[in-house]
C-alpha positions as CSV (number, residue, x, y, z in Angstrom):
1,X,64.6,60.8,120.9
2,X,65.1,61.9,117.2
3,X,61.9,62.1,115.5
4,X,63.2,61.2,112.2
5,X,64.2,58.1,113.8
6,X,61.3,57.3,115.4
7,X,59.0,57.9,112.5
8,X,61.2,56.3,110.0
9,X,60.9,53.3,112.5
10,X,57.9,53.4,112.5
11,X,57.3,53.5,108.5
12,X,59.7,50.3,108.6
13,X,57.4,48.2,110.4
14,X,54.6,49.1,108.6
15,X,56.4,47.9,105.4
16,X,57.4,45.1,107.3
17,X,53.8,44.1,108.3
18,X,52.5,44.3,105.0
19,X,55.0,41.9,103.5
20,X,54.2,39.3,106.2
21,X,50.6,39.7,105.4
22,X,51.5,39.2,101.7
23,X,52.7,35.6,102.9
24,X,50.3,35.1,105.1
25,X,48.7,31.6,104.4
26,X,45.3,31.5,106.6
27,X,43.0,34.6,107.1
28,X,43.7,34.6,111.1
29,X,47.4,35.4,109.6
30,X,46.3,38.0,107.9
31,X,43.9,39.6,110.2
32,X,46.5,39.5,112.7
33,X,49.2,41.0,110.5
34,X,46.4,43.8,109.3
35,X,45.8,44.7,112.8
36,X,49.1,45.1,113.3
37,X,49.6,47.6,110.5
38,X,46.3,49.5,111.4
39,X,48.2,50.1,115.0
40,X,51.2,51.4,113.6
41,X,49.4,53.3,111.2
42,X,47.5,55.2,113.8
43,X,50.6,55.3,116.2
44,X,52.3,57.1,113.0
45,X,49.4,59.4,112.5
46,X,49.6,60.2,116.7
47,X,53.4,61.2,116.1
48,X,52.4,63.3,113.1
49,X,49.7,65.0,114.3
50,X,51.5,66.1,117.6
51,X,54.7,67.4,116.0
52,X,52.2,69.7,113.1
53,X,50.9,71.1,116.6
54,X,54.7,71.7,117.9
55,X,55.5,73.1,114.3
56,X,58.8,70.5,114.5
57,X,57.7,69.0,111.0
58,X,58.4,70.8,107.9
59,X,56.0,69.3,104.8
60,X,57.6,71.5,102.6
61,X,60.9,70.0,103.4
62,X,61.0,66.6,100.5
63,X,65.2,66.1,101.2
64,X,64.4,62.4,102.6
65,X,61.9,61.7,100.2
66,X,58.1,61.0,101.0
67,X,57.1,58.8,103.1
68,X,56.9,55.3,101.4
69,X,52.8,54.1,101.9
């Protein structure tokens, strides 16, 4: 598994998320599409935090860009 990959994945689907909640009509829409985003979001944070303990992430390193949210 590349963790680029994975994160990046992960980052898409939160985007993702958000725009669905944007066109979300009724509030059970959006309260399912928010809890959706809160999962990835602390799925994404889980990833993060366990490769700054295997020192595999670099924050210096800004080739790709930040992450987009």
């Amino acid at each position: 598994m590349d963790p680029e990959k994975i994160m990046a994945g992960i980052s898409n689907e939160v985007l993702t998320s958000l725009k669905n909640m944007e066109k979300a009509k009724t509030p059970e829409e959006k309260l399912t599409h928010s809890k959706t985003v809160k999962n990835l979001c602390e799925s994404l944070g889980v990833f993060l935090n366990l490769l700054s303990d295997m020192d595999l992430y670099d924050d210096d390193d800004d080739d790709d860009g930040p992450i987009p949210f």
